[in-house]
Every structure is written in structure tokens, then in C-alpha cells.
NUBA-441556 format. One record per residue: residue number from 1; residue in three letters; chain; x, y, z of N, C-alpha, C, O in turn. Coordinates in pm, whole numbers. Layout:
BEGIN
rec setor=NUM&torfi=Ala&nuza=A&n.x=X&n.y=Y&n.z=Z&ca.x=X&ca.y=Y&ca.z=Z&c.x=X&c.y=Y&c.z=Z&o.x=X&o.y=Y&o.z=Z
...
END
This chain:
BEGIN
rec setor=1&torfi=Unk&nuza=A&n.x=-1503&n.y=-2480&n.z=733&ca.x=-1464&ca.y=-2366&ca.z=651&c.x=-1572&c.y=-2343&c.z=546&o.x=-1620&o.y=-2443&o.z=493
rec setor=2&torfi=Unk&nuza=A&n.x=-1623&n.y=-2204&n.z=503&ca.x=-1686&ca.y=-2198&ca.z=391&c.x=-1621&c.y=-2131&c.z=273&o.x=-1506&o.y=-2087&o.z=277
rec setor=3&torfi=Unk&nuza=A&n.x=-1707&n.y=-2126&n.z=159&ca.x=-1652&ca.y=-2109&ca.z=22&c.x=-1757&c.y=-2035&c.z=-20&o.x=-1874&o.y=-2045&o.z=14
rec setor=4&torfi=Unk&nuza=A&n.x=-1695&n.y=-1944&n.z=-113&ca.x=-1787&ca.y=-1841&ca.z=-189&c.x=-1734&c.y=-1904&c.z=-321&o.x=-1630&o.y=-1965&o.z=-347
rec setor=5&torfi=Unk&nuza=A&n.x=-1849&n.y=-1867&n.z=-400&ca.x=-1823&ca.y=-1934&ca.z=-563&c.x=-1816&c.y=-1832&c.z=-666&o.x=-1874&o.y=-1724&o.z=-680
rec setor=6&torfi=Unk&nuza=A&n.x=-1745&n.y=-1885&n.z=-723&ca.x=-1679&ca.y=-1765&ca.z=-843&c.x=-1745&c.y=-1824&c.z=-980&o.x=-1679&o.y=-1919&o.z=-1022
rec setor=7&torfi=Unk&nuza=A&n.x=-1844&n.y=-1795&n.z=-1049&ca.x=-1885&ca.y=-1908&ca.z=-1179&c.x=-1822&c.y=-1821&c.z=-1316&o.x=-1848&o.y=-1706&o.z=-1351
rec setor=8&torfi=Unk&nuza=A&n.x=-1746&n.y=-1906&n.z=-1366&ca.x=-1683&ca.y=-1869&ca.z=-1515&c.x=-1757&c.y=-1921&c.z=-1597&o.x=-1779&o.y=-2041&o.z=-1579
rec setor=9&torfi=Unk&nuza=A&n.x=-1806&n.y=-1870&n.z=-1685&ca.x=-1908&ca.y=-1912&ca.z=-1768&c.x=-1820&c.y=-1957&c.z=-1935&o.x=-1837&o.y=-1888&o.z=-2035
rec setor=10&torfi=Unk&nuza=A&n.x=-1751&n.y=-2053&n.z=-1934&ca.x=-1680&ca.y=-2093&ca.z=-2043&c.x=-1644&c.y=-2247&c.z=-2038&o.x=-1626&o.y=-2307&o.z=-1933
rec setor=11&torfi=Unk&nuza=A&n.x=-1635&n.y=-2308&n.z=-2175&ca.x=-1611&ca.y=-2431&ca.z=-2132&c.x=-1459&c.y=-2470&c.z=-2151&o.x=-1405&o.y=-2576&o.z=-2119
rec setor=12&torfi=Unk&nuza=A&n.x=-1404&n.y=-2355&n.z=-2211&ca.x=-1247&ca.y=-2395&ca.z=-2277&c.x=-1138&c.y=-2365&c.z=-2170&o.x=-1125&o.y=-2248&o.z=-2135
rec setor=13&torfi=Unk&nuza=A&n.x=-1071&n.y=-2447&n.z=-2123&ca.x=-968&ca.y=-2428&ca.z=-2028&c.x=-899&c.y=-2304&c.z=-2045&o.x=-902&o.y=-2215&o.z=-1960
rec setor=14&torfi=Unk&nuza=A&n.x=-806&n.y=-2292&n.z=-2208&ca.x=-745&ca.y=-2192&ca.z=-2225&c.x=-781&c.y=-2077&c.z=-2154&o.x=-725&o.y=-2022&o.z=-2059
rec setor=15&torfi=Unk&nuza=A&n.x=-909&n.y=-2043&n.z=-2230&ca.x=-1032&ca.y=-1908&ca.z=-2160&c.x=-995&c.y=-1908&c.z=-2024&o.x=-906&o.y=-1834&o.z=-1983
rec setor=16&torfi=Unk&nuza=A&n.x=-1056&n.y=-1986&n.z=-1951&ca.x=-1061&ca.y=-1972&ca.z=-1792&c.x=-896&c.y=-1975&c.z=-1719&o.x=-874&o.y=-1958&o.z=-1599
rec setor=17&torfi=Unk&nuza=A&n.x=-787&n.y=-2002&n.z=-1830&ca.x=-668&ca.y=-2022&ca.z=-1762&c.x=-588&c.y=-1895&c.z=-1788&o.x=-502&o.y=-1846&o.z=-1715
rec setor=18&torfi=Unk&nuza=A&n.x=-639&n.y=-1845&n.z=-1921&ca.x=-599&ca.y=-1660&ca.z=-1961&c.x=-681&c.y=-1608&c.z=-1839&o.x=-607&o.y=-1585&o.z=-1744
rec setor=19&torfi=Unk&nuza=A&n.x=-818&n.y=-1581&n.z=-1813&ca.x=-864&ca.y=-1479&ca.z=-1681&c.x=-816&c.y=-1530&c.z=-1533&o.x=-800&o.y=-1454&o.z=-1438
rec setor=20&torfi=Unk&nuza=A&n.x=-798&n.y=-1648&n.z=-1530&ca.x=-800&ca.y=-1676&ca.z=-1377&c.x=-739&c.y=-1565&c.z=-1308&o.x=-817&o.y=-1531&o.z=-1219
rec setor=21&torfi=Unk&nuza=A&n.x=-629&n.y=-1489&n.z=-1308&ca.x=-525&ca.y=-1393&ca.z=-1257&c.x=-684&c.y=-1312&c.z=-1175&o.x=-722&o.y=-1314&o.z=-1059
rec setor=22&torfi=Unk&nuza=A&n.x=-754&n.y=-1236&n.z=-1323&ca.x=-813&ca.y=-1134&ca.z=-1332&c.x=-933&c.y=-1149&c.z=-1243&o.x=-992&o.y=-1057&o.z=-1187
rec setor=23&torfi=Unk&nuza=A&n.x=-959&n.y=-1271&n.z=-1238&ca.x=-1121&ca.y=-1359&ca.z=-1187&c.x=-1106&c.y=-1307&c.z=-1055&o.x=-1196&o.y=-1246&o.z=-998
rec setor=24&torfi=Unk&nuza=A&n.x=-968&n.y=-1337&n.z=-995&ca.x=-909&ca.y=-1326&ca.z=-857&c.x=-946&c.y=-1207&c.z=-796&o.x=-1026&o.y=-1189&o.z=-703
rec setor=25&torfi=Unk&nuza=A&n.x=-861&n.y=-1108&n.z=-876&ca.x=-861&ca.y=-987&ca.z=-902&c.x=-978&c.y=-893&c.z=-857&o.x=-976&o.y=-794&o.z=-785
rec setor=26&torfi=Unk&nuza=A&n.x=-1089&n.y=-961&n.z=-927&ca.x=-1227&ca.y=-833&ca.z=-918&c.x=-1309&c.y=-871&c.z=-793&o.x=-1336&o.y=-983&o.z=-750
rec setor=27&torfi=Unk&nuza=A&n.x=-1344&n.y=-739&n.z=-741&ca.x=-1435&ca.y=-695&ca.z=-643&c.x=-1588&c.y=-765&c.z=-691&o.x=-1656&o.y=-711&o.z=-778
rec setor=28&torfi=Unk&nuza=A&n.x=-1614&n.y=-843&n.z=-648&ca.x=-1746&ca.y=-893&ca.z=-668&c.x=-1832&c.y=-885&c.z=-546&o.x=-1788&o.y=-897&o.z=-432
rec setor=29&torfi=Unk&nuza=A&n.x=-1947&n.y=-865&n.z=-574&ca.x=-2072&ca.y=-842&ca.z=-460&c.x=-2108&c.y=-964&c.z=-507&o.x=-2067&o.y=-1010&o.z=-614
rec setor=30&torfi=Unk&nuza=A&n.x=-2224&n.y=-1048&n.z=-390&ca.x=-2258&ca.y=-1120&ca.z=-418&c.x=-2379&c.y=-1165&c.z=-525&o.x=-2473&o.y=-1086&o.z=-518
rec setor=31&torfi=Unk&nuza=A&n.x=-2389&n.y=-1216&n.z=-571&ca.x=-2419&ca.y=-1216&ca.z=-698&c.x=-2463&c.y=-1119&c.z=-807&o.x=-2569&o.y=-1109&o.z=-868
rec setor=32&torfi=Unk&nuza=A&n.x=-2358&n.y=-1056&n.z=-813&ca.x=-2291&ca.y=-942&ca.z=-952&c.x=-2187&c.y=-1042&c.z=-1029&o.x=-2081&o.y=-1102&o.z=-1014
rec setor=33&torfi=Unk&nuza=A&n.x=-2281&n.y=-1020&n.z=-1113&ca.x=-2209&ca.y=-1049&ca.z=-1304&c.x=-2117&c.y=-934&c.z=-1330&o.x=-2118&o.y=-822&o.z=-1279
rec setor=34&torfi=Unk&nuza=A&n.x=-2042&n.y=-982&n.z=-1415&ca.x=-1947&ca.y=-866&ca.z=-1460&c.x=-1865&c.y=-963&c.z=-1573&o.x=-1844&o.y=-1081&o.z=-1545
rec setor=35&torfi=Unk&nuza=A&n.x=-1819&n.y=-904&n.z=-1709&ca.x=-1756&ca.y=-993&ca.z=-1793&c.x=-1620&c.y=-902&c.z=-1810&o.x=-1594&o.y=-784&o.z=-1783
rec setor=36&torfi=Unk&nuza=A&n.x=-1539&n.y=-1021&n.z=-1873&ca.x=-1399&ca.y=-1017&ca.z=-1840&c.x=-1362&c.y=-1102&c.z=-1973&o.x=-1385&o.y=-1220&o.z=-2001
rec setor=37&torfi=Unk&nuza=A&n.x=-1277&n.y=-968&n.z=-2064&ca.x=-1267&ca.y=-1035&ca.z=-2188&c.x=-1345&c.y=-1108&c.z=-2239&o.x=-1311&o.y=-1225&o.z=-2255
rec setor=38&torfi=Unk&nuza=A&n.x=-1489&n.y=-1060&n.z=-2286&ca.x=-1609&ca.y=-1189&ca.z=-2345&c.x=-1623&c.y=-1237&c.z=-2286&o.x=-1650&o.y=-1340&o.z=-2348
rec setor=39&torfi=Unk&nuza=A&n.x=-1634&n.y=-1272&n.z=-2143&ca.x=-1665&ca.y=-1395&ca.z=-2104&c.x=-1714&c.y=-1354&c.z=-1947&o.x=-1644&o.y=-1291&o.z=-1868
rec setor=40&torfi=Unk&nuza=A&n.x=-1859&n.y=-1407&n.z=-1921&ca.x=-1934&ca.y=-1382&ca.z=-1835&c.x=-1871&c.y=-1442&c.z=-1703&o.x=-1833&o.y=-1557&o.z=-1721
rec setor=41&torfi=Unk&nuza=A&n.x=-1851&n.y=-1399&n.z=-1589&ca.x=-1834&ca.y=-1465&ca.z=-1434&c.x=-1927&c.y=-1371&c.z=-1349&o.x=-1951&o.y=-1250&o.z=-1357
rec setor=42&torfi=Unk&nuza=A&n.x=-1976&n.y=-1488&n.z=-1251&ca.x=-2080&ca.y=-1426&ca.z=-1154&c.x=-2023&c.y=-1458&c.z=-1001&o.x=-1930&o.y=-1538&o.z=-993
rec setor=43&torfi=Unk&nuza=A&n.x=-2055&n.y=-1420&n.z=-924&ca.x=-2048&ca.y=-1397&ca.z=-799&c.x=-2176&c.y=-1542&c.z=-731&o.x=-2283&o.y=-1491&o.z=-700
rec setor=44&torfi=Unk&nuza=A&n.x=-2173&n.y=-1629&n.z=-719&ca.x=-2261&ca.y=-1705&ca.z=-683&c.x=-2338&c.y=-1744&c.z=-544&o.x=-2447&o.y=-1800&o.z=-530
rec setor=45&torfi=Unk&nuza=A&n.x=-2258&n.y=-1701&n.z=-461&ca.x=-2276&ca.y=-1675&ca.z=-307&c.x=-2200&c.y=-1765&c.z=-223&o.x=-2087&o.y=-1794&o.z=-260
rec setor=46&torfi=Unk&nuza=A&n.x=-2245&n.y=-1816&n.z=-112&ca.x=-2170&ca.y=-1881&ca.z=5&c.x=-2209&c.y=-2065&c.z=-76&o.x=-2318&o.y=-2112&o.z=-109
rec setor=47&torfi=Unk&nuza=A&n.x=-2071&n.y=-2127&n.z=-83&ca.x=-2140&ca.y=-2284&ca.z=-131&c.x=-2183&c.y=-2357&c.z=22&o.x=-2120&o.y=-2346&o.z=128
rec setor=48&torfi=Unk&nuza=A&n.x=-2324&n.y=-2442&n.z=-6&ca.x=-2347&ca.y=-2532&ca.z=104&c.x=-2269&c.y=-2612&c.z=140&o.x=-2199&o.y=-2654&o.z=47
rec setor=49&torfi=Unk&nuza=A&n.x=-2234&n.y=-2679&n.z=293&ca.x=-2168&ca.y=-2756&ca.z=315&c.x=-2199&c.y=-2904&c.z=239&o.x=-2298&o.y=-2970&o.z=207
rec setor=50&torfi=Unk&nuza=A&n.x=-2069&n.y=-2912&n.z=231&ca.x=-2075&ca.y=-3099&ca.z=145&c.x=-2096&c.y=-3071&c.z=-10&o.x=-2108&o.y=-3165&o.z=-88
rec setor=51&torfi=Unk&nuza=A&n.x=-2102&n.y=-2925&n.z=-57&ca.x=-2106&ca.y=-2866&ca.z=-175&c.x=-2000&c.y=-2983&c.z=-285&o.x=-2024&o.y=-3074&o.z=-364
rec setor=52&torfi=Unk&nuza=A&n.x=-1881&n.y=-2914&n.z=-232&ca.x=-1722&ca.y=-2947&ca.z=-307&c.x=-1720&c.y=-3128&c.z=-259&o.x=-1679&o.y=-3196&o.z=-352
rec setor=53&torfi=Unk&nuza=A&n.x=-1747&n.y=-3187&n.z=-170&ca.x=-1742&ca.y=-3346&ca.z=-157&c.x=-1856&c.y=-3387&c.z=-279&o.x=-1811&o.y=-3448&o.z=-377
rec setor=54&torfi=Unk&nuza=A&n.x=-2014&n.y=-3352&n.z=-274&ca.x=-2076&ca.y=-3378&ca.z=-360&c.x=-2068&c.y=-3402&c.z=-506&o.x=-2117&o.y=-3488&o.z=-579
rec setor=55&torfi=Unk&nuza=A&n.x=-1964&n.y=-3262&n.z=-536&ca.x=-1957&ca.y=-3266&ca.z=-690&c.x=-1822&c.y=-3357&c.z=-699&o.x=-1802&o.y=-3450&o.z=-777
rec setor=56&torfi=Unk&nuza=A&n.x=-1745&n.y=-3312&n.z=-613&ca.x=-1585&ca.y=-3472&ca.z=-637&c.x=-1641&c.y=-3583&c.z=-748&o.x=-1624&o.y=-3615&o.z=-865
rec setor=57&torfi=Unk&nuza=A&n.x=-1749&n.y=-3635&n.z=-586&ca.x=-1846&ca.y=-3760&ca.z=-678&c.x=-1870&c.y=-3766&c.z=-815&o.x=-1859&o.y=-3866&o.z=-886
rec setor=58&torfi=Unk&nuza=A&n.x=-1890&n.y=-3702&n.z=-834&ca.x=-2008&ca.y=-3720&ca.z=-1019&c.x=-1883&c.y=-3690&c.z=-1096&o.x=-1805&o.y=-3595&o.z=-1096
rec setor=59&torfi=Unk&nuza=A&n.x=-1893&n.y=-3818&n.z=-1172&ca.x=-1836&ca.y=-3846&ca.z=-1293&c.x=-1758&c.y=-3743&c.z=-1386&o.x=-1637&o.y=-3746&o.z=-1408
rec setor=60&torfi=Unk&nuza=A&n.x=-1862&n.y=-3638&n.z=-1442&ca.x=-1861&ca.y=-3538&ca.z=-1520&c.x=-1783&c.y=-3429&c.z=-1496&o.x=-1741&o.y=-3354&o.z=-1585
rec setor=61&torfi=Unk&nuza=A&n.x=-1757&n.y=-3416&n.z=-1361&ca.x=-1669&ca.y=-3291&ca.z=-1288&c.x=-1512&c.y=-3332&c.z=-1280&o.x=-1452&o.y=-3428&o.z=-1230
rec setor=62&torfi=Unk&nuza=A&n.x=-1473&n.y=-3213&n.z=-1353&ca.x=-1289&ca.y=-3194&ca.z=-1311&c.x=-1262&c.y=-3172&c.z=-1267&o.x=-1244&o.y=-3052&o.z=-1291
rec setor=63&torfi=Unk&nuza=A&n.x=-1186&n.y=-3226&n.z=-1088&ca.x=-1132&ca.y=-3114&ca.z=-981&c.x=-992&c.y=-3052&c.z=-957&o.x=-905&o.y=-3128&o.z=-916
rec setor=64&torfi=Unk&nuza=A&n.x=-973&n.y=-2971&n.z=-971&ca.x=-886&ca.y=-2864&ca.z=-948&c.x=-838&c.y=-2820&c.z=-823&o.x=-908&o.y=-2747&o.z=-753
rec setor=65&torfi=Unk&nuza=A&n.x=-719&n.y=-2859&n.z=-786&ca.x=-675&ca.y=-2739&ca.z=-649&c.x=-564&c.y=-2645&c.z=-688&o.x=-489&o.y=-2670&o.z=-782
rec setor=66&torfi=Unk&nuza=A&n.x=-553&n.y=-2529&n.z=-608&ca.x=-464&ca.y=-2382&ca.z=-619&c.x=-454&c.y=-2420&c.z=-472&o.x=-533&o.y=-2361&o.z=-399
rec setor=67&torfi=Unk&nuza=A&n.x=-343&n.y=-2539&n.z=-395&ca.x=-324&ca.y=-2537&ca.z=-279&c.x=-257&c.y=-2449&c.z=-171&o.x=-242&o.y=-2475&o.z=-52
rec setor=68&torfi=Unk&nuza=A&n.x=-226&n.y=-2358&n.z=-230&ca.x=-145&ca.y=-2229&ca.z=-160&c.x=-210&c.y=-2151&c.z=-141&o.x=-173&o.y=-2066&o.z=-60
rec setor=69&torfi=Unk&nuza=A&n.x=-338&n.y=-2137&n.z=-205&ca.x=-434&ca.y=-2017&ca.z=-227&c.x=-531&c.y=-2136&c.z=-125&o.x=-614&o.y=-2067&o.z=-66
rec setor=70&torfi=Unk&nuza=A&n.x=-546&n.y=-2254&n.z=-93&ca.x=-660&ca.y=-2300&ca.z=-35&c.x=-817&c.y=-2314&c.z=-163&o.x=-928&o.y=-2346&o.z=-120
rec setor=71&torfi=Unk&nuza=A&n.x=-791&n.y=-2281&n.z=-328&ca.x=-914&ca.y=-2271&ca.z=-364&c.x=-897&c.y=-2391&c.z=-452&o.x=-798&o.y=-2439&o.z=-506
rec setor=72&torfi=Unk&nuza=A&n.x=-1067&n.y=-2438&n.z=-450&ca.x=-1079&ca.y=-2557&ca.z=-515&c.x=-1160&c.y=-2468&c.z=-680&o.x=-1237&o.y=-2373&o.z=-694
rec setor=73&torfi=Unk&nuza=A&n.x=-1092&n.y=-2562&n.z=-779&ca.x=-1179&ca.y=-2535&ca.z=-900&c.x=-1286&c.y=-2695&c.z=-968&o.x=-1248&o.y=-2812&o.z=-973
rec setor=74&torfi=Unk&nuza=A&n.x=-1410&n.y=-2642&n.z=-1005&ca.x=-1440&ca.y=-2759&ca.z=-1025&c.x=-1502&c.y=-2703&c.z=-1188&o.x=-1529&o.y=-2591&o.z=-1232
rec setor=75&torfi=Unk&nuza=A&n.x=-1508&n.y=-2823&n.z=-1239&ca.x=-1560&ca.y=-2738&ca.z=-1443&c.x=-1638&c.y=-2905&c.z=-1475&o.x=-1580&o.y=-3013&o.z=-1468
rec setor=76&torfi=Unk&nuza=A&n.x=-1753&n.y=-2886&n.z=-1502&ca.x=-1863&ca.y=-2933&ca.z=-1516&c.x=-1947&c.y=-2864&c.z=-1651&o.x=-1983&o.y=-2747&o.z=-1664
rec setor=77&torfi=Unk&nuza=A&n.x=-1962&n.y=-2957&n.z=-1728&ca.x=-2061&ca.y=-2880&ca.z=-1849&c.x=-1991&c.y=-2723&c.z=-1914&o.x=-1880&o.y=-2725&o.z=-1968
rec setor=78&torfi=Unk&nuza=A&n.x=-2047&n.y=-2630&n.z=-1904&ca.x=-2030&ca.y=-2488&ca.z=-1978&c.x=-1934&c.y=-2418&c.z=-1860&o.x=-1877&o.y=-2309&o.z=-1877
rec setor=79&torfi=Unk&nuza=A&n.x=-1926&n.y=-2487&n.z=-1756&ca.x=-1866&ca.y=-2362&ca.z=-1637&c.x=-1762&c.y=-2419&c.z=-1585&o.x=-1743&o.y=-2540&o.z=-1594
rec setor=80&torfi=Unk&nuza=A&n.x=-1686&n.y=-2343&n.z=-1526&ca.x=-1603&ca.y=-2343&ca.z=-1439&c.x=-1601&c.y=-2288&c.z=-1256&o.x=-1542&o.y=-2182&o.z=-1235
rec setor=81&torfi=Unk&nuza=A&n.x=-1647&n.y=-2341&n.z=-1164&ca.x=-1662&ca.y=-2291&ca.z=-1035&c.x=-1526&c.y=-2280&c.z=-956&o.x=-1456&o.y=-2376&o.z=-924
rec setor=82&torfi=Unk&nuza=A&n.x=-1505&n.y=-2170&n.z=-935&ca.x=-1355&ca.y=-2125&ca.z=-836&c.x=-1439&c.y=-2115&c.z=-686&o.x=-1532&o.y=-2038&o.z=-665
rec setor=83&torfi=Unk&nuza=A&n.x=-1396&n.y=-2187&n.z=-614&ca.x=-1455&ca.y=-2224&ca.z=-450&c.x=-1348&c.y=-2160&c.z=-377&o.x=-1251&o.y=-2230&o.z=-348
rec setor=84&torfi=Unk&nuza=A&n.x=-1351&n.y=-1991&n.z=-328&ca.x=-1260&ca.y=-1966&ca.z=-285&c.x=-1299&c.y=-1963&c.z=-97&o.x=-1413&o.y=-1946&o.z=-53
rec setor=85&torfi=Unk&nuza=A&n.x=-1175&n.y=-1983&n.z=-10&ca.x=-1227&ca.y=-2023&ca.z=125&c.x=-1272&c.y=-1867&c.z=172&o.x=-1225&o.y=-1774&o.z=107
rec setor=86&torfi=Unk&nuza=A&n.x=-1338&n.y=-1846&n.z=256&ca.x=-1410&ca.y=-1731&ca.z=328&c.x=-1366&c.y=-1723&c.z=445&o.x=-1431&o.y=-1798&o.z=518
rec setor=87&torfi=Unk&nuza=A&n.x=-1253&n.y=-1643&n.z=522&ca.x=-1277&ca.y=-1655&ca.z=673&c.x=-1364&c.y=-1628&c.z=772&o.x=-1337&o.y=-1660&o.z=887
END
């Protein structure tokens, strides 16, 4: 399965847990920026395979699942990545 990446550019949960609805929401091309209430999200493209196993690993990363939706969230440093599946 692949994943397209959604990058939220915030480090505060709250932030990213007020837009998530909206994040969903917008028509994004692939890598088109567009901000949403102050706060920058980009369109990041298709993630490489072993992407989402890689980052699991490292310490620093919080993983997140929306198991009904199939999307993984991962928040590392300043961002937040929404890994949504692609059919």
C-alpha cells in the first residue's frame, strides 16, 4: 500500500488536533502549501516504502493511528506527518 503525506507545520498538539477535520478536508496537489488558520500544511508527495516502519524506530517520533480512516500520524520535531493510504 502507499501513502501520500500531509506535513502540518506545528509543534502543539492542540493546533494540529483543532485542523485535523480541515487538513482532511482540502484539495491538495502535490506539493501545494496552503495555510489553515496560521498554520502552514504542505502536500509532500507519495512516502517511500519502509517510510512509516523507519520513523516507528527513532526515538523522537510519536506514532499515531486514525484506524478506521487507515491513516498513520507521526510528529517529530516542528511537524506533524498525516500518512494517508492511496489506492
Amino acid at each position: 500500500m502507499s501513502f501520500r503525506c500531509i506535513t502540518i507545520y506545528t509543534k502543539k498538539y492542540e493546533t494540529f488536533s483543532d485542523i485535523y477535520e480541515e487538513v482532511l478536508n482540502q484539495p491538495l496537489s502535490e506539493f501545494e502549501e496552503k495555510e489553515i488558520e496560521g498554520i502552514t500544511i504542505s502536500d509532500a508527495g507519495a512516502v517511500p516504502e519502509g517510510y512509516i516502519e523507519q520513523m516507528k524506530s527513532k526515538p523522537e517520533v510519536a506514532v499515531m493511528k486514525i484506524k478506521e480512516k487507515g491513516i498513520t500520524i507521526l510528529q517529530h520535531g516542528e511537524v506533524f506527518e498525516m500518512l494517508i493510504p492511496v489506492e
